[in-house]
C-alpha positions as CSV (number, residue, x, y, z in Angstrom):
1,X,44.0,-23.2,-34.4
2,X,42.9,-26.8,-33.1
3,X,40.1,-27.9,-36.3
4,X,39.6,-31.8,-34.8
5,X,39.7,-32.2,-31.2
6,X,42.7,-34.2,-29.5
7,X,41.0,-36.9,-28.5
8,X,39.9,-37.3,-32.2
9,X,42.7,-36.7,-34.0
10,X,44.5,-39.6,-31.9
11,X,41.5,-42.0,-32.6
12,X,41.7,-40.9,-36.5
13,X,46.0,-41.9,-35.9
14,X,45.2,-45.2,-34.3
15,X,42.8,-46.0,-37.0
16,X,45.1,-45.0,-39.5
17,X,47.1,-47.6,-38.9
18,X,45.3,-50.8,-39.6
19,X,46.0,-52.3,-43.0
20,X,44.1,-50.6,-45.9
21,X,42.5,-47.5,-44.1
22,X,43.5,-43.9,-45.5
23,X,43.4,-41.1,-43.5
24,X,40.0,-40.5,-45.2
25,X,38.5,-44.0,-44.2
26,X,39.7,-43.8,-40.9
27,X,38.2,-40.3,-40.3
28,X,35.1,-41.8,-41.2
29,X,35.4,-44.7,-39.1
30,X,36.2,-42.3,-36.1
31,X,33.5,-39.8,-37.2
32,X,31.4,-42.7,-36.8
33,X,31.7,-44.0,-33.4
34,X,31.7,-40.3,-32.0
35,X,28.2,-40.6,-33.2
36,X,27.4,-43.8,-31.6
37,X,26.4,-43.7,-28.3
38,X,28.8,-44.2,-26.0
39,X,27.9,-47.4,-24.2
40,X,28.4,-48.6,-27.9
41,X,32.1,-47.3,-28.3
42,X,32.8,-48.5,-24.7
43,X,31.6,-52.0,-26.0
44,X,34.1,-52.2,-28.7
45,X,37.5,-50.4,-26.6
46,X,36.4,-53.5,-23.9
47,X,36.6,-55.9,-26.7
48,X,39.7,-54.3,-28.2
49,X,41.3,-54.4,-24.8
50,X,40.3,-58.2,-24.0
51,X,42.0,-58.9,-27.7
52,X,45.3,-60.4,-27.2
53,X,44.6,-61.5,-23.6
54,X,41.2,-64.4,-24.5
55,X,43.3,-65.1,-28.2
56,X,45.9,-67.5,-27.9
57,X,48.0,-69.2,-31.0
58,X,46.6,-73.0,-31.2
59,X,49.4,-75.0,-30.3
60,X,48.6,-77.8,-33.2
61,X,48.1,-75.4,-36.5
62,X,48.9,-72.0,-34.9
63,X,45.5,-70.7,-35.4
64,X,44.2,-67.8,-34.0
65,X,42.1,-69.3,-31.0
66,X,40.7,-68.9,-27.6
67,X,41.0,-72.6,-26.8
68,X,44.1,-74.6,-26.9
69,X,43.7,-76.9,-29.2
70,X,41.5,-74.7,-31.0
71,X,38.1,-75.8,-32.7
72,X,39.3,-77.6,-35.8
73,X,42.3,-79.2,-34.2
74,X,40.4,-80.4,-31.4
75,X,37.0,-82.1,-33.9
76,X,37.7,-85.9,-34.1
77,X,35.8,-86.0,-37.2
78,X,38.7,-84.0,-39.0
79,X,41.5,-86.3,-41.5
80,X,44.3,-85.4,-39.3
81,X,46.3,-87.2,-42.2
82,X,45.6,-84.3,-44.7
83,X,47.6,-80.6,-43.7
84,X,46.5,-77.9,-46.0
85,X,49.5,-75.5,-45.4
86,X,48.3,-71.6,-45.5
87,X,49.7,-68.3,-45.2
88,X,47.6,-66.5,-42.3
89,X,44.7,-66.8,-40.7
90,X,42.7,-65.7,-43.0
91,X,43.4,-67.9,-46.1
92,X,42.0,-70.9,-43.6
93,X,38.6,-69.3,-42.7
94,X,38.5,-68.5,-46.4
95,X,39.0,-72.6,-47.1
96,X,36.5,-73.5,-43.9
97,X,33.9,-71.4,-46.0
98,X,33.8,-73.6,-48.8
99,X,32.9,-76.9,-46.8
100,X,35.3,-78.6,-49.0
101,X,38.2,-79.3,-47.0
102,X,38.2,-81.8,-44.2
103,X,41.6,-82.1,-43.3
104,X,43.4,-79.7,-40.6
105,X,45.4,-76.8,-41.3
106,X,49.2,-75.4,-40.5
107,X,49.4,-71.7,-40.6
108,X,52.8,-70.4,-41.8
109,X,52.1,-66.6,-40.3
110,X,53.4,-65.2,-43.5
111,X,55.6,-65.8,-46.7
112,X,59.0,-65.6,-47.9
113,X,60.4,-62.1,-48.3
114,X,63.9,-61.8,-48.2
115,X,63.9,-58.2,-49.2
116,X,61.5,-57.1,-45.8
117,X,63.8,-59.4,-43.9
118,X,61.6,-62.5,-43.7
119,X,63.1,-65.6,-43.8
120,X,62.4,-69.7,-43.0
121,X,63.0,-68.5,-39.6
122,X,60.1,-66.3,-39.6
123,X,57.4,-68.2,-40.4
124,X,56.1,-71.8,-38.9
125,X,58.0,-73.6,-41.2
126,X,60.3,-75.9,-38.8
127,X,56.9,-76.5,-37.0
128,X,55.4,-78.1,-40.0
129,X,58.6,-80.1,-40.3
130,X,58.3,-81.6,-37.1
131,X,54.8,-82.2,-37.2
132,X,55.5,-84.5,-40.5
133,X,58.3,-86.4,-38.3
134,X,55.9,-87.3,-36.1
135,X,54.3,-89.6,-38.9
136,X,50.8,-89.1,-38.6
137,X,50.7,-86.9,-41.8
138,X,50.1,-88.4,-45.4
139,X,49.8,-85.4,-47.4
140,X,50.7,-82.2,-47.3
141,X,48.4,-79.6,-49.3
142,X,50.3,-76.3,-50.2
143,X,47.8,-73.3,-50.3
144,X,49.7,-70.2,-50.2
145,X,48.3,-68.1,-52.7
146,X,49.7,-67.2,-56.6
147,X,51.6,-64.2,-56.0
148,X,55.0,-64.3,-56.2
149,X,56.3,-64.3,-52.5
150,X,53.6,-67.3,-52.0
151,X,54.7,-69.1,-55.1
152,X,58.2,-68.9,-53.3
153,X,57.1,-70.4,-50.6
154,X,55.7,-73.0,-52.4
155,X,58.4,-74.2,-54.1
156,X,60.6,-73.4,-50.8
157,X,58.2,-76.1,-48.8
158,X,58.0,-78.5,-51.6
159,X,62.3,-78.6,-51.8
160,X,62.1,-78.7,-48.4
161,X,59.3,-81.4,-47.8
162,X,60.6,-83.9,-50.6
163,X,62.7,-85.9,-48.4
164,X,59.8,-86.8,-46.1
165,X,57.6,-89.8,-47.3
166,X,54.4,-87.8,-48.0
167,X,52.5,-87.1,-50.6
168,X,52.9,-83.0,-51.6
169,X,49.9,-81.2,-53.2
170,X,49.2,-77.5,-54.6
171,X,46.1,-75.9,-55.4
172,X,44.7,-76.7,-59.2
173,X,42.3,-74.6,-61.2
174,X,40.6,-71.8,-59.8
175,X,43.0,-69.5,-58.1
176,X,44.4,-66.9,-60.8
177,X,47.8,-65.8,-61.0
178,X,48.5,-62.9,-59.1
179,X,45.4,-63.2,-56.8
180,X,45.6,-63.4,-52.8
181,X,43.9,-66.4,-51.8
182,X,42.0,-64.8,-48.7
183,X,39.8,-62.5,-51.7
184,X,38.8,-66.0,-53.7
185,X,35.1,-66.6,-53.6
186,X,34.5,-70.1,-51.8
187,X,33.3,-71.6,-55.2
188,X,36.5,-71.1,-56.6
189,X,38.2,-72.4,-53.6
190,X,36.1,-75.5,-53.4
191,X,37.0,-76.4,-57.0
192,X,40.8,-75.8,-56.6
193,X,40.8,-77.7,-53.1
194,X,38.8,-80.6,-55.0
195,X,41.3,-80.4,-57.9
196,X,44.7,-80.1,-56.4
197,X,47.5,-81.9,-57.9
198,X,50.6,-84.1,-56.8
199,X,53.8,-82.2,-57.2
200,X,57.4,-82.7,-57.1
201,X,57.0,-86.0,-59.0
């Protein structure tokens, strides 16, 4: 016998599938906006379907963006000198929180993981190395976070960014070991972006 209705049970699949939502959560979620009225639930499968076609990848720090270049690449006020090199998305509105960095960001669009397949290839890191040969760039802040695929990344970009005359950087104190940077308060951002450190010396 049919307990949840089709149309339902497909919703509760769909929403199954985003990162961090149980079958529990996401039969919740879908409980939910059967409740809502349904201008409300049309609202949200318009702006679901609009997604990818309004976002675009920036074309200067491959930031998620409907503009091209998007808001922080395109601000004049911005040290276009200073690159704080992040994982996703995320990690940078995380850093833009804290007020504390005023430089301009390249997003990698992941780490290093050989084991799921995921090489240099895979993420932006050629990208960042021709944005460096350009020579507009005078330091390069590393913030991938302190787990161990984004301490391998780290020291990946920092072998591979030592031949280039610039001046390499890491987060200091403030991000524990172990800790994804996108789930660090902004007061513990601001201190390690205000305390990062030369390496590779």
């Amino acid at each position: 016998m049919q307990v949840v209705p089709p149309a339902l049970e497909r919703l509760i699949k769909d929403l199954a599938r985003l990162p961090g939502i149980g079958q529990k959560t996401a039969t919740r979620l879908a409980l939910f906006i059967l409740r809502r009225p349904s201008s409300e639930a049309g609202s949200l499968a318009e702006s679901l379907a609009a997604l990818h076609g309004s976002i675009k990848l920036c074309g200067g720090c491959f930031a998620f963006s409907e503009s091209d270049p998007c808001s922080i690449c395109g601000d004049a006020r911005r040290n276009r000198r200073t690159v704080c090199v992040v994982e996703e998305p995320g990690d940078l509105m995380s850093i833009e929180k804290t007020g504390a960095f005023k430089g301009v960001y390249h997003i990698l669009h992941g780490v290093l993981s050989p084991m799921d397949g995921i090489g240099p290839r895979e993420i932006k890191v050629q990208e960042l190395c021709e944005r460096i040969e350009k020579g507009d760039v005078e330091e390069v802040l590393i913030a991938t976070s302190s787990t161990v695929p984004g301490e391998a990344t780290a020291s990946f970009l920092m072998d591979r960014l030592r031949k280039y005359p610039v001046r390499l950087t890491r987060l200091a104190c403030g991000i524990p070991m172990g800790m994804d940077i996108k789930y660090a308060d902004e007061h513990t951002l601001a201190r390690a972006i205000e305390s990062r450190r030369t390496v590779g010396d």
